[in-house]
VOGU-3710 file (C-alpha; in Angstrom, 3 decimals, decimal comma):
1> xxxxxxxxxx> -47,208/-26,192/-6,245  -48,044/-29,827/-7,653  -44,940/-31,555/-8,950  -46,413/-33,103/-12,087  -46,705/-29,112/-12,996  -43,015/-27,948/-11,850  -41,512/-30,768/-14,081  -43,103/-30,926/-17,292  -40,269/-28,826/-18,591  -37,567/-31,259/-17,342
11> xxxxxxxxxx> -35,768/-33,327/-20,256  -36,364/-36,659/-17,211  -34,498/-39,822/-18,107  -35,936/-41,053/-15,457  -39,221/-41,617/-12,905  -40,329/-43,362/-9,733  -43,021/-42,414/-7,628  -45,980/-40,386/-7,234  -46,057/-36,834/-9,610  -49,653/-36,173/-7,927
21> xxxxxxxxxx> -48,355/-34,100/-4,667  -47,383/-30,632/-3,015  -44,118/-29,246/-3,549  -43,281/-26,422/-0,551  -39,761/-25,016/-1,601  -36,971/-25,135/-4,024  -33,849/-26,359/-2,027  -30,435/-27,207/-3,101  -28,781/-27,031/0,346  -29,598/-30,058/2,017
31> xxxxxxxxxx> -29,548/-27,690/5,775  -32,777/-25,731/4,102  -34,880/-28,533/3,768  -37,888/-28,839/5,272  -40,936/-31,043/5,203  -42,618/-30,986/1,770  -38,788/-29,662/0,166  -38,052/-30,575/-3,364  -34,012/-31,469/-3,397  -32,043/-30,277/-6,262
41> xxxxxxxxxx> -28,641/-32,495/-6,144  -26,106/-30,151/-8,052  -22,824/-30,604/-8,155  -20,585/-27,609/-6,909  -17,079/-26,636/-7,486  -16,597/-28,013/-4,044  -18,829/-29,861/-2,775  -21,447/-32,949/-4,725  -25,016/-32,677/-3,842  -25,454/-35,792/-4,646
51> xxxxxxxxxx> -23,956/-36,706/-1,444  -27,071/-35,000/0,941  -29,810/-36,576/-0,681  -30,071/-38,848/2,093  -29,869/-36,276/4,904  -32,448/-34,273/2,823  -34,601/-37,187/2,816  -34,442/-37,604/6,895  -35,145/-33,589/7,111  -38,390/-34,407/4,963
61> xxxxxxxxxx> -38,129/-33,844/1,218  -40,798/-35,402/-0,916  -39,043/-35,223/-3,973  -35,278/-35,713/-5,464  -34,126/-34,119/-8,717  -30,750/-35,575/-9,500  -28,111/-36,707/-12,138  -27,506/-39,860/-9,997  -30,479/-41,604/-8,304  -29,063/-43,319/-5,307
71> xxxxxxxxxx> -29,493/-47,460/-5,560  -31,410/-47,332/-2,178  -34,801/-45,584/-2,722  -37,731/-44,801/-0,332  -41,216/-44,607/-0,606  -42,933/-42,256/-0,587  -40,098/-40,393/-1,789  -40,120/-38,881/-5,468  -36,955/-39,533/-7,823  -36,401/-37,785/-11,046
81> xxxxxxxxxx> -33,204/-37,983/-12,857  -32,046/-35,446/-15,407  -29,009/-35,017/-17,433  -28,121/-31,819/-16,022  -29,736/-30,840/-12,060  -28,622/-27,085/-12,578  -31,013/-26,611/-15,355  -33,356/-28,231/-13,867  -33,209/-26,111/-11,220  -33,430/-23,113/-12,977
91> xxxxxxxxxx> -36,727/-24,138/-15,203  -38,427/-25,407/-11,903  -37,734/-22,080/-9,790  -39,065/-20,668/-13,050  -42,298/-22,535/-12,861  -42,570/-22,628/-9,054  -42,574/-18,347/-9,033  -45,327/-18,025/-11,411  -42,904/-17,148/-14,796  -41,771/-13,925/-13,711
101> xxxxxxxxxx> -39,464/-13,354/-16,341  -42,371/-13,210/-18,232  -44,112/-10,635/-16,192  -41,995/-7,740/-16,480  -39,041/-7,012/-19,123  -35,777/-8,613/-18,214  -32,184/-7,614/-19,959  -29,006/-9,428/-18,732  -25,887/-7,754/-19,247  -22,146/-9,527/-19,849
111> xxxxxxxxxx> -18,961/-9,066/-20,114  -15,226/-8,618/-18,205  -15,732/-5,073/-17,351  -18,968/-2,154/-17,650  -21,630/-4,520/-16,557  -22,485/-2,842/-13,373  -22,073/0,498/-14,607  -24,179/-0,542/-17,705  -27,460/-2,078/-15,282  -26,938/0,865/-13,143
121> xxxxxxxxxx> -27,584/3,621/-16,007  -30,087/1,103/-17,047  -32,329/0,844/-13,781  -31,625/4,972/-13,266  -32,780/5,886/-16,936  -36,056/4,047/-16,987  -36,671/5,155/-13,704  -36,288/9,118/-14,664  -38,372/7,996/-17,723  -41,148/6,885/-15,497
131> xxxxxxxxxx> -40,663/3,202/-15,255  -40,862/1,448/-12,384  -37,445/-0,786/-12,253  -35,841/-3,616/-10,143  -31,551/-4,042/-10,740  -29,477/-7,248/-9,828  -26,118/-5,982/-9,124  -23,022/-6,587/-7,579  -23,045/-3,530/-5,835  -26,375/-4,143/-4,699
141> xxxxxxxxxx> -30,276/-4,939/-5,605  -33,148/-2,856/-5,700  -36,893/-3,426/-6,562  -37,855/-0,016/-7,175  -35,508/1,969/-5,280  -36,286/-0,161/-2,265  -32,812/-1,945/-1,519  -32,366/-5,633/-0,865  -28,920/-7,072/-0,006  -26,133/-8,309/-2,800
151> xxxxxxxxxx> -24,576/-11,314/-2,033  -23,255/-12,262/-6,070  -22,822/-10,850/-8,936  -25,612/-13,309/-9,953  -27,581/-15,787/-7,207  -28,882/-18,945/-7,322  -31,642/-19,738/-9,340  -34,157/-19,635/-6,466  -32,783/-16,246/-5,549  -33,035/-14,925/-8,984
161> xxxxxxxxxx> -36,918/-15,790/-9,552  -37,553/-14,949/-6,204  -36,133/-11,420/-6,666  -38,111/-11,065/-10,098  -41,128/-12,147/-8,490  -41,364/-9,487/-5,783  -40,308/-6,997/-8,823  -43,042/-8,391/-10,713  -45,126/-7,911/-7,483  -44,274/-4,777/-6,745
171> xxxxxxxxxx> -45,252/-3,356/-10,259  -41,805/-3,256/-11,936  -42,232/-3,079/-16,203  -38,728/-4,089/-16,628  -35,573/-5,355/-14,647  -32,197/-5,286/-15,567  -29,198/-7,451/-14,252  -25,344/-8,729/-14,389  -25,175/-12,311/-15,926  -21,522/-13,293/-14,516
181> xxxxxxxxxx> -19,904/-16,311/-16,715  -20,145/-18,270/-13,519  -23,724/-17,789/-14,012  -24,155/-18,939/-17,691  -22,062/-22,039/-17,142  -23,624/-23,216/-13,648  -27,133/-22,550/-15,537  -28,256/-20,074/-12,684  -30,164/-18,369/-15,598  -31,876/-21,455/-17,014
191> xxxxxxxxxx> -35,681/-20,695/-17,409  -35,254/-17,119/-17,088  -37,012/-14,840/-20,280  -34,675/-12,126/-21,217  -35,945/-9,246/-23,316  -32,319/-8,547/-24,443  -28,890/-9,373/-23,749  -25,855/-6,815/-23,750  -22,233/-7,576/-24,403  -19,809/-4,921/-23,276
201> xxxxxxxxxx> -16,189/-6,507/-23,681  -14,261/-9,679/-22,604  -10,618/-9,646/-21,303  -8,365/-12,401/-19,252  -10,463/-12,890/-15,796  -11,706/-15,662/-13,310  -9,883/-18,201/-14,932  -8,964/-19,889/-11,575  -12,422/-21,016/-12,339  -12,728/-21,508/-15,924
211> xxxxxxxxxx> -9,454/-22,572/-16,772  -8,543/-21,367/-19,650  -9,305/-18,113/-21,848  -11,675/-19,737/-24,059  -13,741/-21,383/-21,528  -14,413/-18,043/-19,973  -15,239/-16,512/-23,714  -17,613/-19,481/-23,900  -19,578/-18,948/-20,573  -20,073/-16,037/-22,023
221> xxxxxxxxxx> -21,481/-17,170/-24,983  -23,853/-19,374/-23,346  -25,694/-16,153/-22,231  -26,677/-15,013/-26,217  -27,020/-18,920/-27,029  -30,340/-19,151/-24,860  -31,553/-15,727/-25,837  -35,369/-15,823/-27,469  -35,742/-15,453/-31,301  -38,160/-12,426/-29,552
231> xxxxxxxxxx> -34,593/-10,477/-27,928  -32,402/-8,369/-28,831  -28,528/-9,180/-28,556  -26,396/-5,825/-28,566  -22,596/-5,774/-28,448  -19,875/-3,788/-28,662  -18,421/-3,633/-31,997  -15,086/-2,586/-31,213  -14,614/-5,619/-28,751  -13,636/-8,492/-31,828
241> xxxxxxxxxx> -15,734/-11,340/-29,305  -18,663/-8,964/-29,651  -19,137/-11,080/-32,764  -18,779/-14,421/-31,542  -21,156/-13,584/-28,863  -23,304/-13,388/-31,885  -23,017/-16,296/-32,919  -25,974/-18,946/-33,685  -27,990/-16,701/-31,461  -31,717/-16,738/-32,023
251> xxxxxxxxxx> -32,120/-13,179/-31,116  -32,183/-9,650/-32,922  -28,749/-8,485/-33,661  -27,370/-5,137/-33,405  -23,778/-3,187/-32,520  -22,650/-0,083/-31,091  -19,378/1,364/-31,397  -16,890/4,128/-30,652  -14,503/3,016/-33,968  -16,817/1,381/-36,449
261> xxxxxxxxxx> -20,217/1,306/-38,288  -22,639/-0,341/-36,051  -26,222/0,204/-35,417  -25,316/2,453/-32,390  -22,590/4,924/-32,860  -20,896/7,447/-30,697  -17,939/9,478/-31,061  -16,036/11,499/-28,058  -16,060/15,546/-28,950  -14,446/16,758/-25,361
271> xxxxxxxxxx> -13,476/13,730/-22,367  -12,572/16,076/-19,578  -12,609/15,995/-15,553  -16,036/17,721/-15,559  -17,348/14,712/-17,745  -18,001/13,348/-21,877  -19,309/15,231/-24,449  -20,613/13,041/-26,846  -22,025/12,610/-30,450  -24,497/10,080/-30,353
281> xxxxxxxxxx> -26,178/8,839/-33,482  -26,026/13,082/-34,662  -27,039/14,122/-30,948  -25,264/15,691/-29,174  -24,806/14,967/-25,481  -23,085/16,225/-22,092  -22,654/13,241/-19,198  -21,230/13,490/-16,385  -19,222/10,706/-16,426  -15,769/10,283/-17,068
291> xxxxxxxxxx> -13,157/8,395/-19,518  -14,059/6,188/-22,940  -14,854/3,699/-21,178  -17,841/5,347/-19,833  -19,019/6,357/-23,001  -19,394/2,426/-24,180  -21,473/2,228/-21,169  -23,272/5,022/-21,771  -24,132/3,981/-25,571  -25,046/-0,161/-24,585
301> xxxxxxxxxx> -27,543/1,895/-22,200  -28,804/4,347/-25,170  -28,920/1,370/-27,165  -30,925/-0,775/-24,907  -33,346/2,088/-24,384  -33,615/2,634/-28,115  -34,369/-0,872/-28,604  -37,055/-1,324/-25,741  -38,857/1,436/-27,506  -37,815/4,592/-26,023
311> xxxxxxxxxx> -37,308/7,874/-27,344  -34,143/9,190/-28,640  -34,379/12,482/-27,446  -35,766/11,530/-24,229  -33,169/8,912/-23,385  -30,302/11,493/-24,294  -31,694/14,102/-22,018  -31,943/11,369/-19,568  -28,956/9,832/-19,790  -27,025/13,389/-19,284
321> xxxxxxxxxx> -28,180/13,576/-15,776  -27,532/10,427/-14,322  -24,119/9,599/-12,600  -21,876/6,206/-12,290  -21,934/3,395/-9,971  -20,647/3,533/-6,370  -17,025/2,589/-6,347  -16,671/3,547/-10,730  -14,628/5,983/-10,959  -15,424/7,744/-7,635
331> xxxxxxxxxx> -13,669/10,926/-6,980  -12,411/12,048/-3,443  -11,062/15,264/-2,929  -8,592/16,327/-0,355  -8,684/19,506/1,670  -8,571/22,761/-0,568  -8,989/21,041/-3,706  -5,538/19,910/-3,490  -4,156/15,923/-4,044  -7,551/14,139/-5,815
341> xxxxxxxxxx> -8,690/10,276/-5,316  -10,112/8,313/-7,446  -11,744/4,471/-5,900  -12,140/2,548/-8,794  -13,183/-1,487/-9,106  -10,588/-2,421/-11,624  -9,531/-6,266/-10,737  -8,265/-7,340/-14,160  -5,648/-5,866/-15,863  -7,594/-4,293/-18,827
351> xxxxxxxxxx> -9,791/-2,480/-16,116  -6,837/-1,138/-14,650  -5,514/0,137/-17,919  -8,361/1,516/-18,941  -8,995/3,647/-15,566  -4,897/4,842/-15,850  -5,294/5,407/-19,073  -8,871/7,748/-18,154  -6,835/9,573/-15,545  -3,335/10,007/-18,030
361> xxxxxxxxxx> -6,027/11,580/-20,239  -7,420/13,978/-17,555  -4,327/15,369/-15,800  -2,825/18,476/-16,300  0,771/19,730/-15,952  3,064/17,858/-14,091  0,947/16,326/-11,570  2,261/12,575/-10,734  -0,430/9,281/-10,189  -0,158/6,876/-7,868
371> xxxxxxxxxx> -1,537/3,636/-7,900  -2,421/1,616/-4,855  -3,045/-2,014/-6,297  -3,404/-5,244/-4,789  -4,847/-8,705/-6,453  -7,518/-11,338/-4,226  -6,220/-14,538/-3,150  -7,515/-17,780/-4,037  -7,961/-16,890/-7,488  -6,579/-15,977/-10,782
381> xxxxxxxxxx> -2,931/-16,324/-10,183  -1,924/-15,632/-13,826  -2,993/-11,704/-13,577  -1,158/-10,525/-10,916  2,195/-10,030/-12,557  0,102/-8,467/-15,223  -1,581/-5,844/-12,979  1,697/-4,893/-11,444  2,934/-4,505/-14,829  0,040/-2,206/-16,058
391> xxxxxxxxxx> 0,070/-0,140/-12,579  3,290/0,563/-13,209  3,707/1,259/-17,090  0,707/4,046/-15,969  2,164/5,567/-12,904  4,531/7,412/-11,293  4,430/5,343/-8,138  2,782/2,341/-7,375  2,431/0,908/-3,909  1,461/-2,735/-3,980
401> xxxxxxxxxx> -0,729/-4,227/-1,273  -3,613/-6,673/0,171  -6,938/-6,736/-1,906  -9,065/-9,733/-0,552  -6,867/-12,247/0,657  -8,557/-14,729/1,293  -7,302/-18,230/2,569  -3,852/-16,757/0,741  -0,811/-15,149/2,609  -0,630/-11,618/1,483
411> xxxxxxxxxx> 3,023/-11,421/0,829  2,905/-14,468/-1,267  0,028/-12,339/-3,419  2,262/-9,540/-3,325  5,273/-11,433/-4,434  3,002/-12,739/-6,926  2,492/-9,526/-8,219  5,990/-8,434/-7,855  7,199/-10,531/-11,148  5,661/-8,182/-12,895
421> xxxxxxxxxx> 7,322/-5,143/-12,035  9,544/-3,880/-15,131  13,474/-3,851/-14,422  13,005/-0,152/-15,129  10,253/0,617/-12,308  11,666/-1,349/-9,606  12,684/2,111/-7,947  9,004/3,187/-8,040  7,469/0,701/-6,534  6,673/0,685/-2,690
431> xxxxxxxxxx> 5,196/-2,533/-0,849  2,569/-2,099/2,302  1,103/-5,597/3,507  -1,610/-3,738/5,533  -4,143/-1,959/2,779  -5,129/0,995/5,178  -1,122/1,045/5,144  -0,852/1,429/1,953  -3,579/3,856/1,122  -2,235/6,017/3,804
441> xxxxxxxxxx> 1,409/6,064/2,159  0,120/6,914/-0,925  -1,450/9,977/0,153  1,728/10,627/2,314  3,577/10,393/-1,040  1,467/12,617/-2,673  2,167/16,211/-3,301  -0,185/19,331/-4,225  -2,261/18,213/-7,236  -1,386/14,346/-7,587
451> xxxxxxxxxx> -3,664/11,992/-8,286  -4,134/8,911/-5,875  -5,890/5,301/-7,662  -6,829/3,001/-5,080  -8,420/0,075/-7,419  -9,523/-3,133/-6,994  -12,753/-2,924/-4,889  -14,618/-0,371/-5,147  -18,097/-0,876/-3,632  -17,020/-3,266/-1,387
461> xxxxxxxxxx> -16,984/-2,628/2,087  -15,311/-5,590/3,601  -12,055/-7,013/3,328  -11,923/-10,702/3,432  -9,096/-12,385/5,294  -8,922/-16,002/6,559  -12,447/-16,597/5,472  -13,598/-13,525/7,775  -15,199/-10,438/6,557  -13,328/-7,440/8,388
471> xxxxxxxxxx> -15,364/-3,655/7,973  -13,083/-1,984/5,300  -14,607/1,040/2,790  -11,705/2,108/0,678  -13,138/5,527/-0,162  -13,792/6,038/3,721  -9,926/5,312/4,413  -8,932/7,629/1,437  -10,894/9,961/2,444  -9,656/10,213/6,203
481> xxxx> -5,589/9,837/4,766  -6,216/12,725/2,510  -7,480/14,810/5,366  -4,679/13,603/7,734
//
């Protein structure tokens, strides 16, 4: 693509040298660059890029796009400086893929906890209503139903248009994806068109990154701040940020709710173990998925559908057969029926109370739950006393473990977690280092009819210790220790 056309929707402070050549790739890692490479200098959490512009140079870039132009400059070589290399990034990859954005329907969905859930219904409803789909997940991409791998909950710029392009390609009318607040803030969605944007709800999370609670609740924000005067913005009601997401938005706004007037509304008739029976907007509606939090889900998606033109009925009658997210509330049973699991993704403390509080609602008798918890290392310190606490003001045992540790010793996570434990539950509380350990106790624990929560991550089928990825599936381990 010519430069002169993959900048003219820069802000550019400043220029030097020739606009009037080919541009071969996007690159913001100076070890991708090849001959012909336009180099993005962004500056990372850890790392400046400002400080490869050079190397990129020797591995052949034509052109820079940085903050900082370096004092030494050579010709032929291309500078542009911007104020801000991350949105720059994002309009270029924009431009360089053809708009795809543009060429298909795109809704971004945000929030602490329900966004995966949320894209999933999504990409499944409009693809039993005859829609050809693509989904950017965490748990994992598709284009179509054709998978391709998941490495964030939102990636890079480049990745992102690149994605939507082969959508685009491949016939896709709309596309629906997770917008992380690391995403907002490092502009990763610059450029992109959105159709709508969905808020489900914000609670205390990643701020090892963001700092502080109101950082996070504005990355958020930034998402509804660049919608299009042409999208809709629909958010949860009941959630009081749902309005500040609303904010000076340009788009459409709307609400849904479970406690409130809003422009969706639902109400709960029966939440049992067999699923929700719902009231939606004077409908009602079976779904077989469980717990109130699954019926915010479930009404963002109705929303969403609604507002992208669908039917009502349709949508319902859709929306009753389609099932949650790998690693959402996934049930495991044990031999005969007897002892259940349940491998949830709950990270943050109002996740974790939510599920509990699901499951409190859906036992019967005198059957005990026990919680297998853990909390990743190198990052938010200030929740894990908090999701100790909330394990064990829900459960009759908790046994405290390993999530991701990371570069982190797991008994300094676990001690960590340990402040948290209530003088009065100190007796219920079990620690295993070892996470196959500790699922394994729990089921050992367990007696005809308990419930076992393993939460924390779900999907995931690593575990990530010393910076190395070890094969670990916690619903295959629960599985096996309930058989055992």
């Amino acid at each position: 693509m010519e430069l002169k056309k993959l900048i003219r929707s820069l802000d550019i402070i400043a220029l030097e040298g020739s606009t009037s050549r080919s541009v071969e790739q996007l690159d913001f890692d100076s070890r991708k660059v090849k001959a012909g490479s336009l180099f993005v200098a962004l500056r990372g959490t850890q790392v400046d890029g400002h400080q490869f512009i050079e190397k990129a140079i020797g591995q052949g870039a034509a052109a820079i796009v940085a903050e900082e132009l370096p004092e030494q400059r050579q010709a032929p070589v291309t500078y542009i400086q911007v104020a801000d290399s991350a949105t720059a990034l994002g309009r270029m990859a924009n431009l360089f893929f053809g708009e795809p954005s543009r060429s298909l329907k795109l809704v971004g969905v945000t929030g602490t906890n329900g966004k995966t859930t949320t894209v999933t219904l999504l990409h499944n409803l409009f693809t039993a209503l005859g829609y050809k789909a693509g989904l950017l997940s965490t748990v994992r991409n598709l284009i179509g139903q054709s998978p391709v791998e998941a490495t964030h909950t939102t990636p890079d710029a480049v990745s992102i248009n690149a994605l939507l392009r082969e959508m685009a390609d491949a016939g896709c009318d709309y596309a629906f994806m997770e917008v992380s607040s690391h995403a907002a803030h490092q502009r990763r969605i610059a450029g992109l068109h959105f159709a709508g944007g969905i808020f489900t709800n914000i609670s205390h999370d990643h701020l090892d990154y963001h700092k502080t609670f109101k950082a996070y609740i504005d990355a958020k924000k930034m998402f509804f701040d660049i919608l299009p005067k042409t999208a809709f913005a629909l958010v949860n009601a009941d959630d009081r940020r749902g309005a500040v997401m609303l904010q000076n938005t340009r788009a459409r706004k709307y609400t849904y709710s479970l406690r409130s007037m809003a422009s969706f509304k639902a109400m709960i008739l029966e939440n049992s173990i067999s699923g929700l029976h719902l009231d939606v907007d004077g409908r009602e509606v079976f779904s077989r998925l469980i717990g109130e939090f699954n019926a915010y889900n479930l009404l963002a998606a109705y929303g969403a559908a609604i507002l992208l033109g669908q039917d009502e009925v349709e949508t319902l009658t859709a929306l009753s057969q389609l099932r949650a997210a790998e690693g959402r509330f996934d049930y495991v049973a044990g031999p005969q029926g007897r002892r259940t699991g349940i491998v949830d993704y709950a990270h943050t403390p109002d996740a974790l109370e939510k599920v509990l509080s699901t499951i409190h609602q859906l036992r019967q008798g005198n059957n005990r739950i026990i919680t297998v918890v853990g909390c990743g290392g190198d990052r938010d310190k200030a929740k894990r006393p908090k999701m100790a606490k909330v394990a064990c003001d829900y459960s009759d045992l908790v046994v405290l473990t390993s999530d991701n540790p990371r570069s982190e010793a797991p008994e300094a996570i676990i001690a960590d977690m340990q402040a948290g434990v209530p003088a009065y539950a100190t007796q219920k509380v079990l620690v295993a280092t070892g996470r196959r350990d500790a699922i394994r106790a729990a089921c050992k624990l367990a007696g005809p009819d308990d419930i076992i929560l393993v939460a924390g991550k779900g999907h995931e089928k690593y575990q990530e210790v010393n910076g190395v990825r070890h094969p670990f599936d916690d619903k295959a381990v629960l599985a096996e220790a309930l058989a055992e």
